[in-house]
N, CA, C, O and CB atoms as a CASP TS submission, in Angstrom:
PFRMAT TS
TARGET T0000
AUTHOR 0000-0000-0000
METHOD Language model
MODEL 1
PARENT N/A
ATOM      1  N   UNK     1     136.125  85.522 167.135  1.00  0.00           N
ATOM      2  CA  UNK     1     136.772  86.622 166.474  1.00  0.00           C
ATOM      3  C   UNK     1     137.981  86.078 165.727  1.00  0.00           C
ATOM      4  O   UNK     1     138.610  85.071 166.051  1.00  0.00           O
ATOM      5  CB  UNK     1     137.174  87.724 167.482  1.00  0.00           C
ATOM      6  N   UNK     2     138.236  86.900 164.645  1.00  0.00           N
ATOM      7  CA  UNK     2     139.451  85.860 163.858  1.00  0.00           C
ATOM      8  C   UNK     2     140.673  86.650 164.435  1.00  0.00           C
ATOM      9  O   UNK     2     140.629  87.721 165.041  1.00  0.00           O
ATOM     10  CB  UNK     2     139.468  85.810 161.798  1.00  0.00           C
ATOM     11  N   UNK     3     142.081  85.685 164.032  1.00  0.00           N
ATOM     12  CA  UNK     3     142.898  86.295 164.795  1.00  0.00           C
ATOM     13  C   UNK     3     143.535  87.602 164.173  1.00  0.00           C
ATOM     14  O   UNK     3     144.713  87.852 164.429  1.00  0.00           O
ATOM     15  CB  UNK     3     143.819  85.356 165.169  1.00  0.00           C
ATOM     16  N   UNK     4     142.637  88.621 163.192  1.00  0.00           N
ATOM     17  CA  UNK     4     143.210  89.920 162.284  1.00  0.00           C
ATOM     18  C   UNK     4     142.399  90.717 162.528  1.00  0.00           C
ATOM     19  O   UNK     4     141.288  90.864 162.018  1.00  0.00           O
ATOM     20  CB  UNK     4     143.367  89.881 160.756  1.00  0.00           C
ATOM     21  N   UNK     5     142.981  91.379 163.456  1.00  0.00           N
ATOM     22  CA  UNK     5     142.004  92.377 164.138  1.00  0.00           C
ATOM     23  C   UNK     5     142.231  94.199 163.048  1.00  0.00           C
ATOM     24  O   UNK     5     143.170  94.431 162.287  1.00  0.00           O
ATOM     25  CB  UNK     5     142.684  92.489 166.284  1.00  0.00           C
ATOM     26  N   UNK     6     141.545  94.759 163.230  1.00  0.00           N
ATOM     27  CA  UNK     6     141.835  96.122 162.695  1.00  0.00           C
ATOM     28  C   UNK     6     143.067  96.611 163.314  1.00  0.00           C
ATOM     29  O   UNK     6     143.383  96.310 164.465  1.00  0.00           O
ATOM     30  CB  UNK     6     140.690  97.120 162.951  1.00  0.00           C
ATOM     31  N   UNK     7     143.715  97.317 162.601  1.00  0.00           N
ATOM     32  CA  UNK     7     144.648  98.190 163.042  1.00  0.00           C
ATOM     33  C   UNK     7     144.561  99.327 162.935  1.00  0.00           C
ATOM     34  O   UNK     7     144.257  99.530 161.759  1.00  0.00           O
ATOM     35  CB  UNK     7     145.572  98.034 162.688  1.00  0.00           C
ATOM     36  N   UNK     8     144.682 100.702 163.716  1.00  0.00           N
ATOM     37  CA  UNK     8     145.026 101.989 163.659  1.00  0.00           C
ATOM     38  C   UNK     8     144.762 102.736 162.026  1.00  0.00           C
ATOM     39  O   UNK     8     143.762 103.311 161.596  1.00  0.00           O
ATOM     40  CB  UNK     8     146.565 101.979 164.162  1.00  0.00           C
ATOM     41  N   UNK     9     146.120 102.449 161.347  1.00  0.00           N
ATOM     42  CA  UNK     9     146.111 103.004 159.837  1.00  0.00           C
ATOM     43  C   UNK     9     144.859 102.213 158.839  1.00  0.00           C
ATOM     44  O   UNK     9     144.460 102.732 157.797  1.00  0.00           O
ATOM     45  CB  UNK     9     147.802 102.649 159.111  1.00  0.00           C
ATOM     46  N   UNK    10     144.405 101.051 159.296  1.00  0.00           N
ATOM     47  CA  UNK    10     143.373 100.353 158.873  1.00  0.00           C
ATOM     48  C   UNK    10     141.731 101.417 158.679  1.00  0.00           C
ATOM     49  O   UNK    10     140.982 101.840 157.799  1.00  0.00           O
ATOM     50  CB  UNK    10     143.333  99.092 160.047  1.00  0.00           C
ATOM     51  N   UNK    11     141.939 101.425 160.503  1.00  0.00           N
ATOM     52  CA  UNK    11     140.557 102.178 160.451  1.00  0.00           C
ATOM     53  C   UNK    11     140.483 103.330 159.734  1.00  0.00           C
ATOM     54  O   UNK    11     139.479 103.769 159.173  1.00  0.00           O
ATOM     55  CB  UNK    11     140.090 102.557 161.705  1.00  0.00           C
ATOM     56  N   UNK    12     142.074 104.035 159.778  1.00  0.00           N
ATOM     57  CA  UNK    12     141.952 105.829 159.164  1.00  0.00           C
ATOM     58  C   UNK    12     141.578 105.186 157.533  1.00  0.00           C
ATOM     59  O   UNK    12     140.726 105.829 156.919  1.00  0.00           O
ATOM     60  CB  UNK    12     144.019 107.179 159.260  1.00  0.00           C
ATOM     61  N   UNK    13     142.071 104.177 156.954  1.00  0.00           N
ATOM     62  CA  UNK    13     142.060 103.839 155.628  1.00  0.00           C
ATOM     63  C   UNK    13     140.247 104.079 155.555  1.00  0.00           C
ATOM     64  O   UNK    13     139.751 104.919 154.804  1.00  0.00           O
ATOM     65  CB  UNK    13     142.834 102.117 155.274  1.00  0.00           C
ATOM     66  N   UNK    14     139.539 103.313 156.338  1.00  0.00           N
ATOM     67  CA  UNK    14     138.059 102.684 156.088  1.00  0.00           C
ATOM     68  C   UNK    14     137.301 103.953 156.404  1.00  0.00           C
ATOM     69  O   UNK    14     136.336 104.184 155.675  1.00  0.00           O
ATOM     70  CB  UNK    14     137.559 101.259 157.147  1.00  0.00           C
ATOM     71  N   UNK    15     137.588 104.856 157.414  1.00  0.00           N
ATOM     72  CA  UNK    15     137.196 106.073 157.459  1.00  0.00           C
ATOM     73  C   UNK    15     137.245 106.739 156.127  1.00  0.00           C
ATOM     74  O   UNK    15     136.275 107.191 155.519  1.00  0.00           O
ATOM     75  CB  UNK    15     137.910 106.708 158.391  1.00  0.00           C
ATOM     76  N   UNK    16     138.623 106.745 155.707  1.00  0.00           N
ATOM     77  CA  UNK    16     138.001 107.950 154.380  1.00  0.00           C
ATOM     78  C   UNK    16     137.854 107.276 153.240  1.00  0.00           C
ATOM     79  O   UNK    16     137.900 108.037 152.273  1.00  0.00           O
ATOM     80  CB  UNK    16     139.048 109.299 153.896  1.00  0.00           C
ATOM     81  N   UNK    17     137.687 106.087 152.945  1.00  0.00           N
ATOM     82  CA  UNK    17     136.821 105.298 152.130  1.00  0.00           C
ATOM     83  C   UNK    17     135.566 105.642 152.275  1.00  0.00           C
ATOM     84  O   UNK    17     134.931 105.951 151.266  1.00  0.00           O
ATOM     85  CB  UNK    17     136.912 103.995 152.339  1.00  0.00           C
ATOM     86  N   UNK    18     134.925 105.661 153.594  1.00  0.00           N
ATOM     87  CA  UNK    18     133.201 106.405 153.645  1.00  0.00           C
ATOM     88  C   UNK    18     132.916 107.479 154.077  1.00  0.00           C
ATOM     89  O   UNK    18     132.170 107.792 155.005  1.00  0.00           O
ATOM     90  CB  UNK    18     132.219 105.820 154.398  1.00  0.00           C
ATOM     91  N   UNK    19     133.871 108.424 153.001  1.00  0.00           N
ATOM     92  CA  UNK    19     134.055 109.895 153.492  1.00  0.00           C
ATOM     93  C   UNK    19     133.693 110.524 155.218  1.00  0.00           C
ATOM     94  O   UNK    19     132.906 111.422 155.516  1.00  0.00           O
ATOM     95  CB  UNK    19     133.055 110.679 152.461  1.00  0.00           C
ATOM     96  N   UNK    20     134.679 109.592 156.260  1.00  0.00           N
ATOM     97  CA  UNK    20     134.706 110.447 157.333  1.00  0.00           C
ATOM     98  C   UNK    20     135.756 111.158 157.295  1.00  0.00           C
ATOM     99  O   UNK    20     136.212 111.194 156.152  1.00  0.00           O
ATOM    100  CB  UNK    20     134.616 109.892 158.476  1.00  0.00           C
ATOM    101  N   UNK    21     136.349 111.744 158.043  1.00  0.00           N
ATOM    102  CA  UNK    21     137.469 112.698 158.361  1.00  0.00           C
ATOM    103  C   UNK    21     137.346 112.235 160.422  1.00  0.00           C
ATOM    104  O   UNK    21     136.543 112.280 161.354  1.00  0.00           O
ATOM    105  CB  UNK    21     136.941 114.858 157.660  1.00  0.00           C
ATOM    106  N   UNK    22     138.830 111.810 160.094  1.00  0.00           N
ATOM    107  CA  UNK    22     139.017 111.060 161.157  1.00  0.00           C
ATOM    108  C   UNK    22     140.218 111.344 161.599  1.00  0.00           C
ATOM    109  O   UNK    22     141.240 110.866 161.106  1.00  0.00           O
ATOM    110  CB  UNK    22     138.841 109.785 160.967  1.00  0.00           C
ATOM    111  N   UNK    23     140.184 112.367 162.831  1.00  0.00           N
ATOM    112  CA  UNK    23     141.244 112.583 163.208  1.00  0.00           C
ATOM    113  C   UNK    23     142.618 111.940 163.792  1.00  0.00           C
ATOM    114  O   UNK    23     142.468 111.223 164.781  1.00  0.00           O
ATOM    115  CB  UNK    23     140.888 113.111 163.676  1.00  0.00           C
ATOM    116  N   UNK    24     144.142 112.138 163.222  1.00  0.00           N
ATOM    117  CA  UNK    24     145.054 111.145 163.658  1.00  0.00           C
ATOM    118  C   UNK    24     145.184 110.907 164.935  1.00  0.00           C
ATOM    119  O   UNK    24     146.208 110.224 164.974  1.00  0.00           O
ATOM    120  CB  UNK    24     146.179 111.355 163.266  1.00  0.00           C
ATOM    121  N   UNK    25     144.719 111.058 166.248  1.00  0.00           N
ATOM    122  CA  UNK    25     144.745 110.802 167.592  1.00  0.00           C
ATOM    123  C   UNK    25     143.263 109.622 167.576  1.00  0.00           C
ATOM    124  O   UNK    25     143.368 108.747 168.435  1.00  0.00           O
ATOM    125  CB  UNK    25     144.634 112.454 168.602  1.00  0.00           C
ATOM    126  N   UNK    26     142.352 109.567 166.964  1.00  0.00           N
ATOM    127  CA  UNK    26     141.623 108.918 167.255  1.00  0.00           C
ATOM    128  C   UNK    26     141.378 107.527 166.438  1.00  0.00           C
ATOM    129  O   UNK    26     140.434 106.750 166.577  1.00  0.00           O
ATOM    130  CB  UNK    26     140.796 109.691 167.363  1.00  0.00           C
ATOM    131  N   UNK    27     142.552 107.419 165.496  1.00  0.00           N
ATOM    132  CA  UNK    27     142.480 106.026 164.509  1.00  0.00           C
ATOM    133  C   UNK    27     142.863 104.852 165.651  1.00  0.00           C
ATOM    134  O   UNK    27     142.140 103.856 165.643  1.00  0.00           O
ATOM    135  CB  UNK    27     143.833 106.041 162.971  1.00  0.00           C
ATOM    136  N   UNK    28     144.095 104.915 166.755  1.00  0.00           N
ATOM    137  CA  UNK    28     143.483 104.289 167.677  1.00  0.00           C
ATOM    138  C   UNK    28     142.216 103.690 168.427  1.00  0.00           C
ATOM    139  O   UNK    28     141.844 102.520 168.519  1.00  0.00           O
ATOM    140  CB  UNK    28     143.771 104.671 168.044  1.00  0.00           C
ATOM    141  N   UNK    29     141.733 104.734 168.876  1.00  0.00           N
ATOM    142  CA  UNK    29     140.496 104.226 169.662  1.00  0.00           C
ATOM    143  C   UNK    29     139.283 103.639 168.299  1.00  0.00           C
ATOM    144  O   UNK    29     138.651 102.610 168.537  1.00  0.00           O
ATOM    145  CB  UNK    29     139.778 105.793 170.783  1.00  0.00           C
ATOM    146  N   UNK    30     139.090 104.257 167.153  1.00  0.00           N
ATOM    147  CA  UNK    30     138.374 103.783 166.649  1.00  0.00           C
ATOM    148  C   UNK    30     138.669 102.069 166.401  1.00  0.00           C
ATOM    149  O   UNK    30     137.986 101.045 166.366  1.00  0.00           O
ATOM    150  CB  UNK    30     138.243 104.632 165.700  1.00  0.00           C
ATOM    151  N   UNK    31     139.757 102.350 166.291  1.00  0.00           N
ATOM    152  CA  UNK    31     140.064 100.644 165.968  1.00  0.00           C
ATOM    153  C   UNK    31     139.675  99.551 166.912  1.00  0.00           C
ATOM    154  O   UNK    31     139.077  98.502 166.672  1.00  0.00           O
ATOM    155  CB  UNK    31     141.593 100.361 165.859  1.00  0.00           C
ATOM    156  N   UNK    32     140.231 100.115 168.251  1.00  0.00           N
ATOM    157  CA  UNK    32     139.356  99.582 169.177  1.00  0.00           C
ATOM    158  C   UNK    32     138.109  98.840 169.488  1.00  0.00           C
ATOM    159  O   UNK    32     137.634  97.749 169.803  1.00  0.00           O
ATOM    160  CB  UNK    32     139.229 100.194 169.544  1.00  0.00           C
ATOM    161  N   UNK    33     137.856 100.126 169.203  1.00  0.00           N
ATOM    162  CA  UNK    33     135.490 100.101 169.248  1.00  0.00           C
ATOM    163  C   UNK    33     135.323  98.756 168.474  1.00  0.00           C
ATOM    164  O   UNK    33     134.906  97.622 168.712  1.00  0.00           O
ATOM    165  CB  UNK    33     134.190 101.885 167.840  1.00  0.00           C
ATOM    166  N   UNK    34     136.040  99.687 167.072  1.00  0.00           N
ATOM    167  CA  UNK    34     135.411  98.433 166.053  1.00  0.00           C
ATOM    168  C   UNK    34     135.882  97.244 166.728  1.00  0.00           C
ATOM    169  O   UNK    34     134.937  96.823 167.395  1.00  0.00           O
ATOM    170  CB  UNK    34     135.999  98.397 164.328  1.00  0.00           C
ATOM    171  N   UNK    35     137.093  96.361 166.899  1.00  0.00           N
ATOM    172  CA  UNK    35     137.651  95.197 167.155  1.00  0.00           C
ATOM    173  C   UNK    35     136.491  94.625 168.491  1.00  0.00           C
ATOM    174  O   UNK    35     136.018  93.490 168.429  1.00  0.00           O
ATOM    175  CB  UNK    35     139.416  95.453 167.550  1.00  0.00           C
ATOM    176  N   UNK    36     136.221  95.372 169.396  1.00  0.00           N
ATOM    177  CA  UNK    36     135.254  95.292 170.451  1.00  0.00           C
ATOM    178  C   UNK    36     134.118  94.655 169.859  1.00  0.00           C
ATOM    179  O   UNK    36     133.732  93.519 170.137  1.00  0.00           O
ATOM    180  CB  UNK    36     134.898  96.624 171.064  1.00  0.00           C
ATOM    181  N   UNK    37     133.536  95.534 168.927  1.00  0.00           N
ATOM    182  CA  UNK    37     132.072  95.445 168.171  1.00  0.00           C
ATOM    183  C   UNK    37     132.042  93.854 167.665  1.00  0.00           C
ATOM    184  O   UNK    37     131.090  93.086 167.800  1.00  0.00           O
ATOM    185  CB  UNK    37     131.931  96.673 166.659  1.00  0.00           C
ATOM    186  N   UNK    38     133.110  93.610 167.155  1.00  0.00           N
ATOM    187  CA  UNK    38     133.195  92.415 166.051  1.00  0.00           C
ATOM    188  C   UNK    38     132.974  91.411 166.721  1.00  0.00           C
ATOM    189  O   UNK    38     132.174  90.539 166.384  1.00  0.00           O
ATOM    190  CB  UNK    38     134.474  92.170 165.266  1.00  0.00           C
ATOM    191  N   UNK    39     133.982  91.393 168.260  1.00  0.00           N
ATOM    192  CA  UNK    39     133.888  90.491 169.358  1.00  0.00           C
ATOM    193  C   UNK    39     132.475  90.011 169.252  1.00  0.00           C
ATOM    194  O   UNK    39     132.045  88.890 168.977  1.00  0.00           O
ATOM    195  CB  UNK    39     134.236  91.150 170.756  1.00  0.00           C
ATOM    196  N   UNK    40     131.646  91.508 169.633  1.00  0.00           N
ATOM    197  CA  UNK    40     130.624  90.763 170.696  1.00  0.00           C
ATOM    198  C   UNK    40     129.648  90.605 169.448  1.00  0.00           C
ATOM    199  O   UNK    40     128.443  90.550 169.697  1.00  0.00           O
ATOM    200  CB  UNK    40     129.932  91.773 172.305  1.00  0.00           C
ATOM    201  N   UNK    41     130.037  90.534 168.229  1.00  0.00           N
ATOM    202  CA  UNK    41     129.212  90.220 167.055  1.00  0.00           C
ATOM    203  C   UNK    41     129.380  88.987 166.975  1.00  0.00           C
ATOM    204  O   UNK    41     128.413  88.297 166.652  1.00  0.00           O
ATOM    205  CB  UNK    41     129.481  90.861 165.806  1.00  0.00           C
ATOM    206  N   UNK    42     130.725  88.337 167.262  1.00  0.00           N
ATOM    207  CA  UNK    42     130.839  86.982 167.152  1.00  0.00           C
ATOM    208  C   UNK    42     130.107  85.920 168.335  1.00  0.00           C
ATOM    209  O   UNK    42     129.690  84.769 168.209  1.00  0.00           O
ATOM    210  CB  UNK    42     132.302  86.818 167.098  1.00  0.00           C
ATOM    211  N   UNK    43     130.153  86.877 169.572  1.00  0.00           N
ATOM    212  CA  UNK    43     129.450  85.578 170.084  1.00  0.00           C
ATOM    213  C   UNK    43     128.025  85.739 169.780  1.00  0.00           C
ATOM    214  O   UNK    43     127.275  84.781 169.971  1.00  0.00           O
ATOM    215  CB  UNK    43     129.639  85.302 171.685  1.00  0.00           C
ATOM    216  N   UNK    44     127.560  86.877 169.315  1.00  0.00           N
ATOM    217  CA  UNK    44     125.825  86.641 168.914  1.00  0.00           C
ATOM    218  C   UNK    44     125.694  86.021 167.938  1.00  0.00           C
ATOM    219  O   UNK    44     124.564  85.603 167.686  1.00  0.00           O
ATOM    220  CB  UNK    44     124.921  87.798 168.606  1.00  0.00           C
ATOM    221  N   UNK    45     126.912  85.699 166.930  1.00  0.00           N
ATOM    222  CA  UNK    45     126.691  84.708 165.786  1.00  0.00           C
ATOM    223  C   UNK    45     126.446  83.446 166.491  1.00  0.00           C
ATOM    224  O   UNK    45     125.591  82.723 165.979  1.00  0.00           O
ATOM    225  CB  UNK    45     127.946  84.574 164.734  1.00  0.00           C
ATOM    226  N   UNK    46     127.107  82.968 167.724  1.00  0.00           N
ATOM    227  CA  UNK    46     127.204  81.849 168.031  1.00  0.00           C
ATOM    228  C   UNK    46     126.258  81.046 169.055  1.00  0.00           C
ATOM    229  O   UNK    46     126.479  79.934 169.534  1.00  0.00           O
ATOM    230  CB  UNK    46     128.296  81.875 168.313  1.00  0.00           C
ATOM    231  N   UNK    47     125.103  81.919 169.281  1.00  0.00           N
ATOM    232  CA  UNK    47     124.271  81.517 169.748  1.00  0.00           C
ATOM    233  C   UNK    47     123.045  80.979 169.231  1.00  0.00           C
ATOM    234  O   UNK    47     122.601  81.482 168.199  1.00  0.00           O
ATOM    235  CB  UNK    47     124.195  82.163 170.319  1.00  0.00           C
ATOM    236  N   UNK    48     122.347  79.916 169.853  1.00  0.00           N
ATOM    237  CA  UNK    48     121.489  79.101 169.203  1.00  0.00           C
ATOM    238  C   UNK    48     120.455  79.484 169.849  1.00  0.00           C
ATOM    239  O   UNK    48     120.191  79.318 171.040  1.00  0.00           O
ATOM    240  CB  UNK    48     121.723  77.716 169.166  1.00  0.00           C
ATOM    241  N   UNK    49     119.487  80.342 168.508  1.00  0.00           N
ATOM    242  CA  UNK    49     118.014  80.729 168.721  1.00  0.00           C
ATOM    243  C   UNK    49     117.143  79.766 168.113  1.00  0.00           C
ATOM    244  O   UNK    49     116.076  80.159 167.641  1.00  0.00           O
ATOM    245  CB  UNK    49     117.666  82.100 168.146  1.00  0.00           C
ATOM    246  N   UNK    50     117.505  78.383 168.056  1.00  0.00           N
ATOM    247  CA  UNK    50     116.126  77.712 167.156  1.00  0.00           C
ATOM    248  C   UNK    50     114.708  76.918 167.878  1.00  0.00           C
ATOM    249  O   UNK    50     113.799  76.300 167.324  1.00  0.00           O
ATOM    250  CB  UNK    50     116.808  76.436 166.170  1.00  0.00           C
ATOM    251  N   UNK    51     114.975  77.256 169.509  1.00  0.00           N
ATOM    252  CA  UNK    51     113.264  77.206 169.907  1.00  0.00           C
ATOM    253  C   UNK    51     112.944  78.567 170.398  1.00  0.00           C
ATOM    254  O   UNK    51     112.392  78.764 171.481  1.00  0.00           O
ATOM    255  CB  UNK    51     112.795  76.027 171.232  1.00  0.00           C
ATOM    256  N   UNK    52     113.325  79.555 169.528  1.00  0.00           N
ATOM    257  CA  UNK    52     113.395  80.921 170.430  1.00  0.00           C
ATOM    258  C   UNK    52     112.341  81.509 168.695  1.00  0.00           C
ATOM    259  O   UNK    52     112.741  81.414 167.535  1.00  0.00           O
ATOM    260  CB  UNK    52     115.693  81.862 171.019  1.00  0.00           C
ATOM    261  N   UNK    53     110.873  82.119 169.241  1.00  0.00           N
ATOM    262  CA  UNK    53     110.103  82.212 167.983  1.00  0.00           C
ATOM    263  C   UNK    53     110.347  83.911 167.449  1.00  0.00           C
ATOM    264  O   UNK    53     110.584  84.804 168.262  1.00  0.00           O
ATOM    265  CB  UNK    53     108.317  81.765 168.332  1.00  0.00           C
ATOM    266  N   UNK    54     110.254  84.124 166.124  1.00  0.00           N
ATOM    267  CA  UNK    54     110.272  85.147 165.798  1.00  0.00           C
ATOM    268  C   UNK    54     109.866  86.180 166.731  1.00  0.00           C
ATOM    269  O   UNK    54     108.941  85.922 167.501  1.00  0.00           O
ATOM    270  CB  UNK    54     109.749  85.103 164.855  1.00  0.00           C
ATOM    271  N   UNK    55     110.380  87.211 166.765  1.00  0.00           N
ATOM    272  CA  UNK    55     110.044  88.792 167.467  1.00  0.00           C
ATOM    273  C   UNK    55     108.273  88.514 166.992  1.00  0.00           C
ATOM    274  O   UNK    55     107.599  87.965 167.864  1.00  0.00           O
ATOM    275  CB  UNK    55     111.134  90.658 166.437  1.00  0.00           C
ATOM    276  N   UNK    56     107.412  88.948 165.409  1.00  0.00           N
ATOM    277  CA  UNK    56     106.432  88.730 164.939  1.00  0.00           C
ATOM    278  C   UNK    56     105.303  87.598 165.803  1.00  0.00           C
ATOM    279  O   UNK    56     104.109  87.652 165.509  1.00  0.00           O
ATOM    280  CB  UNK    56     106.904  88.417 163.702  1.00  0.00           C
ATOM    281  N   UNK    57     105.711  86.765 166.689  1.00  0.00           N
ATOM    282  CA  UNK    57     105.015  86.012 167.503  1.00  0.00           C
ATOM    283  C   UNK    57     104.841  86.485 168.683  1.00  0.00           C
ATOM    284  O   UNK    57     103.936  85.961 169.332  1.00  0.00           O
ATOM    285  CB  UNK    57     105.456  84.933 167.596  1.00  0.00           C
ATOM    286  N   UNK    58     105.493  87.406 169.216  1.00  0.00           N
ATOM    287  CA  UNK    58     105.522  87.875 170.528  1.00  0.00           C
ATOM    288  C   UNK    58     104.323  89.276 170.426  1.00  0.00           C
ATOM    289  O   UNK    58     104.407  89.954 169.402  1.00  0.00           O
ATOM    290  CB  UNK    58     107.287  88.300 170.977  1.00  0.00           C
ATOM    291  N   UNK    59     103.048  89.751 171.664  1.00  0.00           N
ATOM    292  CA  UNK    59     102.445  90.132 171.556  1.00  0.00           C
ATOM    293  C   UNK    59     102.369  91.111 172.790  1.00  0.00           C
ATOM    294  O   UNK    59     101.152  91.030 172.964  1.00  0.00           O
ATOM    295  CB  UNK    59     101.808  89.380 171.154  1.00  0.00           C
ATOM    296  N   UNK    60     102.762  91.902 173.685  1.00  0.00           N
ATOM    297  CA  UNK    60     102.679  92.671 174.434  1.00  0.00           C
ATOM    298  C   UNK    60     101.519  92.858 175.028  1.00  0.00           C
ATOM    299  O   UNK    60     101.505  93.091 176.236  1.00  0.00           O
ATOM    300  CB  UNK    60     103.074  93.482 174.027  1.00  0.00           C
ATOM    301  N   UNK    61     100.567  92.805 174.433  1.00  0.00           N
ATOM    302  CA  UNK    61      99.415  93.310 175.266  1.00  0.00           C
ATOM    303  C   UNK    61      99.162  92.037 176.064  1.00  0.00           C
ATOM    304  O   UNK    61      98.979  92.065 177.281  1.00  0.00           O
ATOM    305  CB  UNK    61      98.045  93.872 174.380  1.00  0.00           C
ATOM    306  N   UNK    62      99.159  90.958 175.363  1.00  0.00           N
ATOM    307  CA  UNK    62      98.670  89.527 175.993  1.00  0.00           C
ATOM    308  C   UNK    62      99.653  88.933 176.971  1.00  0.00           C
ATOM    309  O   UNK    62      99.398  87.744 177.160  1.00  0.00           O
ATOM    310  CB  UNK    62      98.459  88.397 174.835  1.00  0.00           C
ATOM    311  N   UNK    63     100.450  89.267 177.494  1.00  0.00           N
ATOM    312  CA  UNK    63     101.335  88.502 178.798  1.00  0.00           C
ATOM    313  C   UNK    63     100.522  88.938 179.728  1.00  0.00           C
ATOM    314  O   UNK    63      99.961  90.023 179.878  1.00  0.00           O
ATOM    315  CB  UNK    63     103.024  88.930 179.174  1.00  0.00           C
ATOM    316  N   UNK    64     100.523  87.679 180.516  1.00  0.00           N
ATOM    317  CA  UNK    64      99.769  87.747 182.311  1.00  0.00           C
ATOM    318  C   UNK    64     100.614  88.384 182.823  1.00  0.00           C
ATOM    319  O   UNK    64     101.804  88.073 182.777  1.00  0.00           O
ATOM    320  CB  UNK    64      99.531  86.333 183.367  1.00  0.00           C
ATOM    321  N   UNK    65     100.033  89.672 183.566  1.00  0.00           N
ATOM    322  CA  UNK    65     100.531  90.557 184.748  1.00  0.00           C
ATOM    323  C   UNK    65     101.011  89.682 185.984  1.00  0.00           C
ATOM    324  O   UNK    65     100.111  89.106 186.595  1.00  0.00           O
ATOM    325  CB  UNK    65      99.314  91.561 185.252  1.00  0.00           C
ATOM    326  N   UNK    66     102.480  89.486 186.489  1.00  0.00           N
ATOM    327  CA  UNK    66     102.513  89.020 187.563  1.00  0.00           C
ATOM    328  C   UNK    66     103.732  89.766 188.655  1.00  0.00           C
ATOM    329  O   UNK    66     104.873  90.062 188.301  1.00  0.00           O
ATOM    330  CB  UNK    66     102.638  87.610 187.237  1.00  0.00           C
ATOM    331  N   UNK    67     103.267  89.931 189.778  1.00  0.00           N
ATOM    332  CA  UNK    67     103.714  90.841 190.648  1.00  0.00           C
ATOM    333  C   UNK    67     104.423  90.565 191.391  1.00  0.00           C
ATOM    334  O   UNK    67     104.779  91.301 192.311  1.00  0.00           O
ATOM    335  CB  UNK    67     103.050  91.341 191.188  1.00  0.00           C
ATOM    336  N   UNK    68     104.906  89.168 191.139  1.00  0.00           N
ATOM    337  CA  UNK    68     105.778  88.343 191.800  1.00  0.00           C
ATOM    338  C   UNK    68     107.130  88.388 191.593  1.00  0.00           C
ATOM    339  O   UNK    68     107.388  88.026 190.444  1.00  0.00           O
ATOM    340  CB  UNK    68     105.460  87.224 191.615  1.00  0.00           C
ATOM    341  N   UNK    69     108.447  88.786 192.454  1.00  0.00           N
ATOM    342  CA  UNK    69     109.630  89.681 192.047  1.00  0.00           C
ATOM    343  C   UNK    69     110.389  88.426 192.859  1.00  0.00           C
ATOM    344  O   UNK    69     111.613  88.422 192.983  1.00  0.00           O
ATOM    345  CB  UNK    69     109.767  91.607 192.637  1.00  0.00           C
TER
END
């Protein structure tokens, strides 16, 4: 995560840039969420899927049933 996180008057700004209406008690918490979101966006950037095969390769019907827990 970089070290410029959203701020409060930030989020109310980005809210009514995409026509929400965003009440002044909640530009806090939204800022939040978002700063949260970004987090855990960053560590999924940072993970290495390259022997991990497309979703499109994976087949549901064909996995062996096993009952073993």
């Amino acid at each position: 995560m970089t070290a410029v996180e959203l701020t409060p008057p930030e989020a109310a700004r980005w809210a009514a840039r995409a026509g929400l209406v965003l009440p002044a008690e909640r530009h806090a918490a939204v800022a939040a969420v978002a700063n949260h979101i970004h987090g855990v966006v960053a560590v999924l950037r940072e993970l290495d899927f390259a022997d991990v095969p497309p979703a499109a390769a994976y087949r549901a019907g064909q996995e062996p049933h096993d009952a073993t827990v």
